[in-house]
C-alpha positions in Angstrom: 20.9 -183.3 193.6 24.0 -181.4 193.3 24.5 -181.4 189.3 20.6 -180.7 189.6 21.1 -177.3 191.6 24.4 -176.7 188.8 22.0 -177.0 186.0 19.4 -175.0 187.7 22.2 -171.9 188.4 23.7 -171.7 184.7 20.3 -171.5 183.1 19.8 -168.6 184.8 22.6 -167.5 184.0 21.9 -167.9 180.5 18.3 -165.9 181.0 20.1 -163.0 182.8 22.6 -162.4 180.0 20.1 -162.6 177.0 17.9 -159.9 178.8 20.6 -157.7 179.9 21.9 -157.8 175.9 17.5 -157.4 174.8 17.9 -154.0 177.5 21.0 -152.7 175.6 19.4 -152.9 172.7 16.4 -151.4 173.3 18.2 -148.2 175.1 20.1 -147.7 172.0 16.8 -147.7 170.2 15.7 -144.9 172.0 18.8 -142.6 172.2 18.9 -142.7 168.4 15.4 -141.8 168.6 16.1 -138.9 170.7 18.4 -137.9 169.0 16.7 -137.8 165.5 13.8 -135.5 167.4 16.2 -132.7 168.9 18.0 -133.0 165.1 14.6 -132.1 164.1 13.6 -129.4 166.3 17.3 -128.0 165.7 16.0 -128.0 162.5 12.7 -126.3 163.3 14.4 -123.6 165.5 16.7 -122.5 162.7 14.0 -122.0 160.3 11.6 -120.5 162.8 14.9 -117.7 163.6 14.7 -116.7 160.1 11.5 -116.3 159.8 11.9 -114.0 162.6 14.8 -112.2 162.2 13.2 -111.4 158.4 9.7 -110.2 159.9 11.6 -107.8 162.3 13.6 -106.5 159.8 10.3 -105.8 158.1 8.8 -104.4 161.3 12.1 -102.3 161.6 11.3 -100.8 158.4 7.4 -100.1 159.2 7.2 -99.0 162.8 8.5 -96.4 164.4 7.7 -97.5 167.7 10.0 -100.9 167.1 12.5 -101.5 170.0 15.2 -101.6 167.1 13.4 -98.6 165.3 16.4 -96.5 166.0 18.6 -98.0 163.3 16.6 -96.8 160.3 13.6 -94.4 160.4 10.6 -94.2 158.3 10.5 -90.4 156.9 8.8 -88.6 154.7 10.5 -86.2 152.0 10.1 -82.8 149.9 12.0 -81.7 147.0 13.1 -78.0 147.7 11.9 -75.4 145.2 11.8 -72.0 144.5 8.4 -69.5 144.2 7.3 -66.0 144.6 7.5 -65.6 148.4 4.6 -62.7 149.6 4.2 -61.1 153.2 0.9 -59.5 154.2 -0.7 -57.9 157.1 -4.1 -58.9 157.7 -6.2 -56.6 159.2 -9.9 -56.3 160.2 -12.0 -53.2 158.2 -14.7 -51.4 156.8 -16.8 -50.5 153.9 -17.4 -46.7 154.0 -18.4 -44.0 151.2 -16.5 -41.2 150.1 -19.7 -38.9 150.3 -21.3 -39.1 153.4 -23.2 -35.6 154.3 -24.4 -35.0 157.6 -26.4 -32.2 157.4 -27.2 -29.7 159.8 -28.4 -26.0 159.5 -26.2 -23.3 158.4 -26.6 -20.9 161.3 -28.5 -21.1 164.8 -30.3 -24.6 165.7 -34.1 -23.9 164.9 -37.7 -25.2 165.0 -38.4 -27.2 161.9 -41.2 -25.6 160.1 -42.1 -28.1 156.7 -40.0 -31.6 155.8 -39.4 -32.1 152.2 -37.2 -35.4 151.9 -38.4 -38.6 153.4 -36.1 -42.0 154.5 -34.9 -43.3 151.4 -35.2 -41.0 149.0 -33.0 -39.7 146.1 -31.8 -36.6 146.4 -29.7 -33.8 144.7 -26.6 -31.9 145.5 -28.6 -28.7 146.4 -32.3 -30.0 147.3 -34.1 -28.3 149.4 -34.5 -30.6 152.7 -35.9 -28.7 155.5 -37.3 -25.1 156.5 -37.1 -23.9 160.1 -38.5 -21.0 161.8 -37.6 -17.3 160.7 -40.1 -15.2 161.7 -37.7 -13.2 163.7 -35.2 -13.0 160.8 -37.8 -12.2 158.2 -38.7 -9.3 160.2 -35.2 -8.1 160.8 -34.6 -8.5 156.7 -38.0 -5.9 156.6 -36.8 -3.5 158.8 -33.5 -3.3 156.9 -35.5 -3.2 153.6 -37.1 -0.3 154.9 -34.1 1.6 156.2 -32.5 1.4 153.1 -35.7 2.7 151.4 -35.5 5.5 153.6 -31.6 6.4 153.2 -32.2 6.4 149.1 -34.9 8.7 149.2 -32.9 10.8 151.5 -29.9 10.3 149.5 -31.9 11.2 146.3 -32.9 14.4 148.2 -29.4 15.4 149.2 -28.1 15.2 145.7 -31.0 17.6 144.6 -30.0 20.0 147.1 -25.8 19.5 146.1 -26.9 20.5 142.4 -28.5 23.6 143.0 -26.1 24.8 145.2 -23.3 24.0 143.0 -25.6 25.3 140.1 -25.7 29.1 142.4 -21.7 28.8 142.7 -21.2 28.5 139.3 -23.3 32.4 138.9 -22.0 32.9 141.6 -24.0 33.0 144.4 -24.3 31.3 147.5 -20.8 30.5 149.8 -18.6 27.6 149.5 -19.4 26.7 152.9 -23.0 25.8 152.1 -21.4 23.7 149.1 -18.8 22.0 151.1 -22.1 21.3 153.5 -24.2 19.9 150.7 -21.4 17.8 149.1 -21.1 16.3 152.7 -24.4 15.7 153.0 -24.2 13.5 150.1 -21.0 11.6 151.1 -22.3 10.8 154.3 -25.8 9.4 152.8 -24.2 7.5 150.5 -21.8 6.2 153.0 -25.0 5.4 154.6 -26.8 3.4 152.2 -23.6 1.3 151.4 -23.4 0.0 155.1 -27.1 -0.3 155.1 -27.2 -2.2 151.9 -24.9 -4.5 153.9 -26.6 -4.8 156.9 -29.8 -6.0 154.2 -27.4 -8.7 152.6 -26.4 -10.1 155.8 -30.2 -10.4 156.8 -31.1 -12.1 154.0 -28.4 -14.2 154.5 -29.4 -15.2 157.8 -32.6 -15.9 156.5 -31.7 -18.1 154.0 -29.9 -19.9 156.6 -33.7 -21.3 157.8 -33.5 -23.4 154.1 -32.2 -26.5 155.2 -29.9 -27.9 151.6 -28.5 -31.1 150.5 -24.6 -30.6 150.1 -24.2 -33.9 148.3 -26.1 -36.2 145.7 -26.7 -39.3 147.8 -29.9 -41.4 149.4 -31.3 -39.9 152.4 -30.1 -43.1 154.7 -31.2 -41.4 157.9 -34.5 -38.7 158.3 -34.8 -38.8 162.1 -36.5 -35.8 162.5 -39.8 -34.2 162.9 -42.1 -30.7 162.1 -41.8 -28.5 165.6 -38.7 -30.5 166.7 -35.7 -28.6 166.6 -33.7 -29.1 164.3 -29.4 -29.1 164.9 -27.8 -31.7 163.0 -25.8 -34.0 165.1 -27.8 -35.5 168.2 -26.4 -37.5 171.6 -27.9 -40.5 169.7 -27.0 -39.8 166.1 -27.9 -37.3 163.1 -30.7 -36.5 162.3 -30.3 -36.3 158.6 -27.6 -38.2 156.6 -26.9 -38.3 152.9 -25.0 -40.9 151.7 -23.5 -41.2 148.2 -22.4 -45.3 147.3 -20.9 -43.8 143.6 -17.5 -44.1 145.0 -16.6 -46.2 147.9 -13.5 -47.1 149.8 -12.4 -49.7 152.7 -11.0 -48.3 156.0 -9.1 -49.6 158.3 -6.6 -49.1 161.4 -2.6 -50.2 161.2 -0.5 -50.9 164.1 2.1 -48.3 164.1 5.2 -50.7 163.9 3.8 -51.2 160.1 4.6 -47.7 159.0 7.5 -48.1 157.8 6.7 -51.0 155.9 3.3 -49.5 153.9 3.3 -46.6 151.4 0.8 -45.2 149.3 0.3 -47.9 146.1 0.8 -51.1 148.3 -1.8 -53.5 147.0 -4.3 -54.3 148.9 -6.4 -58.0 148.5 -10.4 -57.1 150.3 -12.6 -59.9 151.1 -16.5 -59.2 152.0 -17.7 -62.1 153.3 -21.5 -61.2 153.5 -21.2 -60.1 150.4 -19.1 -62.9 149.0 -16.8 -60.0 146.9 -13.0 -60.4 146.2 -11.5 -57.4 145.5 -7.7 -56.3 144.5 -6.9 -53.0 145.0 -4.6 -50.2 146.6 -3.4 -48.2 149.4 -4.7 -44.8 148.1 -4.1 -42.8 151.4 -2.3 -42.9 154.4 -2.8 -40.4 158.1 -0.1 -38.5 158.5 -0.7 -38.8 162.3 -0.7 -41.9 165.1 -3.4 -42.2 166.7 -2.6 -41.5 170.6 -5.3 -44.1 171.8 -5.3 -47.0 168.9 -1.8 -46.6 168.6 -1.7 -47.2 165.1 -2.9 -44.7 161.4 -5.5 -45.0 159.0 -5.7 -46.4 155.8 -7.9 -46.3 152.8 -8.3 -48.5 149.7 -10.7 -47.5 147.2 -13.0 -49.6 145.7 -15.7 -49.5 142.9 -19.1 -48.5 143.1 -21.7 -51.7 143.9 -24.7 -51.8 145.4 -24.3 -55.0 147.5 -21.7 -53.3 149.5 -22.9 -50.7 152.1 -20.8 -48.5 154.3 -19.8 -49.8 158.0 -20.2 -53.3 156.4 -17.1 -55.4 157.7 -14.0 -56.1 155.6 -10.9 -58.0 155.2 -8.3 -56.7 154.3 -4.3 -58.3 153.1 -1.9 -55.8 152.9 1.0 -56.8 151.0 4.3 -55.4 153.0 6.8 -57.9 151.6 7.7 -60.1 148.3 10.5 -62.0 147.5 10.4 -63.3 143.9 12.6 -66.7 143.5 12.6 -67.6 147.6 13.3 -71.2 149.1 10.1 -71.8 150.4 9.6 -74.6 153.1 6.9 -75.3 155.6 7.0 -74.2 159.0 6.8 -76.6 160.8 9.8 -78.4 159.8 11.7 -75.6 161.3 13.8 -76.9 164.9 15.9 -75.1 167.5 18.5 -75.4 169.7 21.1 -73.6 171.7 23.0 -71.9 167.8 20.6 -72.2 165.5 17.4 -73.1 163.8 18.0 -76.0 161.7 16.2 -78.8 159.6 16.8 -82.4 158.0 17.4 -83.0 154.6 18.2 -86.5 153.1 21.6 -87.2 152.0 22.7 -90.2 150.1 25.8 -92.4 150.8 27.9 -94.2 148.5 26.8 -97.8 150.0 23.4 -96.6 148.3 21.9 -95.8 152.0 20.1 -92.7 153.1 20.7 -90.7 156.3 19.1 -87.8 157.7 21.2 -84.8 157.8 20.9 -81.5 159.9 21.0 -78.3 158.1 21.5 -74.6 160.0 19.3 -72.4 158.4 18.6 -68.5 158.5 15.0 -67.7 157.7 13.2 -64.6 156.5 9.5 -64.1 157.0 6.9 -66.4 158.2 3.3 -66.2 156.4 0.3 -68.9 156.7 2.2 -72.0 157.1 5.4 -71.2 155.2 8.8 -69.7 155.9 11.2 -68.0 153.6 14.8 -69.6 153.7 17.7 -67.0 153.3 20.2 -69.1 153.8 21.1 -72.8 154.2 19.0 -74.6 151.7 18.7 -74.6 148.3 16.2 -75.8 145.5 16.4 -79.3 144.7 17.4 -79.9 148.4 15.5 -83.5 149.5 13.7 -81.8 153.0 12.2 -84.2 155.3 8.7 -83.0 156.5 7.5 -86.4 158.1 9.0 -88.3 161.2 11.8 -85.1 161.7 11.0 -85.4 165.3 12.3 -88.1 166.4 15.5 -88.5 164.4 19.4 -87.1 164.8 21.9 -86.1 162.6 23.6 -89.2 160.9 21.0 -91.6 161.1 19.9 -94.3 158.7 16.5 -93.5 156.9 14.3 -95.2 154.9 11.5 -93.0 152.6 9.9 -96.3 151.8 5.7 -95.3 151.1 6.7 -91.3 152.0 5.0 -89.1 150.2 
């Protein structure tokens, strides 16, 4: 019983040892395994950091908004050249004609008696347009007539009488008071008729003044005006007759006053009629001598040809040229930045690594027209200018013109 219980314990014995060795073996199994899988994803995780650290480089280079966009911006660039730089003043205008007549009568406002020119019609330097009442003038032009009738036949009669008296002095008879007398009675008559004569002209005169005339060659643009009206030219609501003469035209137009200095006569002068779709070039061809005291600014007039699309009062545009600088650095506006010194702007500068940076340029500009600026100092053609992504960059910084225009 005993050596049967010894048996029993040492095979046992023997199981427990042979499946403690089977365990360690089967753990080493699986730590090798684990350890080949983390190898692996070691392996994984090294490839996968590659692949991103290359895509954000990429995305460095292509968005701006990248956390890491700071390093090296996207810009665009512009080589620097030189043009003809020009200044103008543009102004707001208007078409108007060098002949424009409105008439009115020569003397004393008066009824209109006959109309002999109608709206539209052509008419002469000199046509008759209108005859007013002059009944009392006409009989005031008799009555002088008359007079003066009267004052020859007495002068005729005075004369007679001087002859035969100075006919009797020369036999000697008669006294040289009665021809002193005669003599004077001829002086005085003839004094007479010359005042007379004058008093006749002016009547006629005055009664001429009831012919209405045409002063210029022109279209009647305005007949506003009617028989047993009366007729005085100018009206609270307009002429009443108005001759216009389109041969020579001319665009007007008002300057502010701080321009005087800068216009003469001969400036050119670029007109556009938009209704009328007309381009014109032409020049300054007179300038007020006087500011006006409510506008605050002076007239100016540039001629243009006759054409008969273009009618006065119709609106114009007109470009004054104050300003040209032949040869001028020439940038856009826009790219132009301030601070507390200066204005400034970025230009791209090479290093010797073969890397770009931004840097910032002071600059002193000239005039500003449309969206350009004239440079006078701190650029020069050939410069590299950045005009894209300027913004948001500093002075020194790493830039990339990769797809900039």
């Amino acid at each position: 019983m005993k050596k049967l219980t010894q048996t029993s314990i040492a095979f046992f014995s023997m199981l427990l040892i042979a499946s403690c060795n089977n365990s360690k073996k089967n753990d080493a199994a699986l730590i090798n395994d684990k350890k080949a899988a983390i190898e692996k994803l070691k392996a994984d995780r090294t490839k996968t950091d590659e692949e991103i650290k290359k895509l954000q480089a990429d995305l460095e280079k292509l968005d701006s908004n990248s956390s890491n966009s700071a390093k090296i911006k996207l810009v665009g660039i512009a080589l620097v050249t030189s043009k003809d730089f020009k200044h103008y003043i543009d102004l707001q205008g208007h078409v108007d004609a060098e002949n424009i007549s409105y008439i009115s009568p020569r003397g004393m406002p008066g009824q209109v008696k006959a109309i002999y020119v109608q709206q539209g019609q052509l008419v002469k330097k000199g046509q008759l347009l209108l005859k007013l009442d002059n009944a009392i003038v006409n009989q005031q032009v008799n009555a002088a007539k008359q007079q003066l009738e009267g004052i020859k036949t007495q002068l005729s009669f005075a004369k007679n009488i001087y002859q035969r008296q100075n006919n009797l002095w020369d036999q000697g008879i008669g006294t040289e008071v009665q021809l002193i007398t005669a003599r004077t009675n001829v002086e005085s008559l003839d004094n007479q008729l010359k005042a007379v004569n004058e008093q006749v002209k002016v009547a006629v005169e005055q009664l001429n003044t009831s012919n209405v005339y045409s002063d210029v060659q022109g279209v009647a643009d305005i007949v506003n005006v009617r028989i047993g009206e009366i007729f005085q030219g100018m009206t609270p609501i307009g002429p009443q007759i108005k001759i216009v003469n389109t041969t020579n035209l001319k665009v007007v137009t008002n300057i502010p006053e701080n321009y005087l200095t800068r216009l003469h006569k001969g400036s050119v002068v670029e007109i556009s009629i938009p209704d009328a779709n007309k381009k014109i070039t032409s020049s300054i061809s007179l300038i007020s001598q006087s500011i006006d005291a409510t506008l605050r600014g002076f007239v100016a007039e540039a001629k243009i040809a006759s054409d008969p699309t273009l009618k006065p009062n119709q609106s114009a545009i007109m470009r004054i040229l104050d300003y040209a600088a032949p040869n001028a650095v020439v940038i856009p506006v826009n790219t132009i930045q301030s601070d507390e010194t200066s204005k400034y702007v970025y230009i791209l500068a090479k290093l010797g690594n073969g890397k770009s940076i931004a840097k910032k340029v002071s600059v002193i500009i000239g005039e500003v027209y449309g969206n350009n600026v004239e440079i006078k100092a701190g650029l020069k053609a050939g410069d590299q200018l950045i005009t894209e992504g300027y913004q948001n960059i500093y002075d020194g910084q790493i830039i990339n013109t990769q797809g900039s225009l």
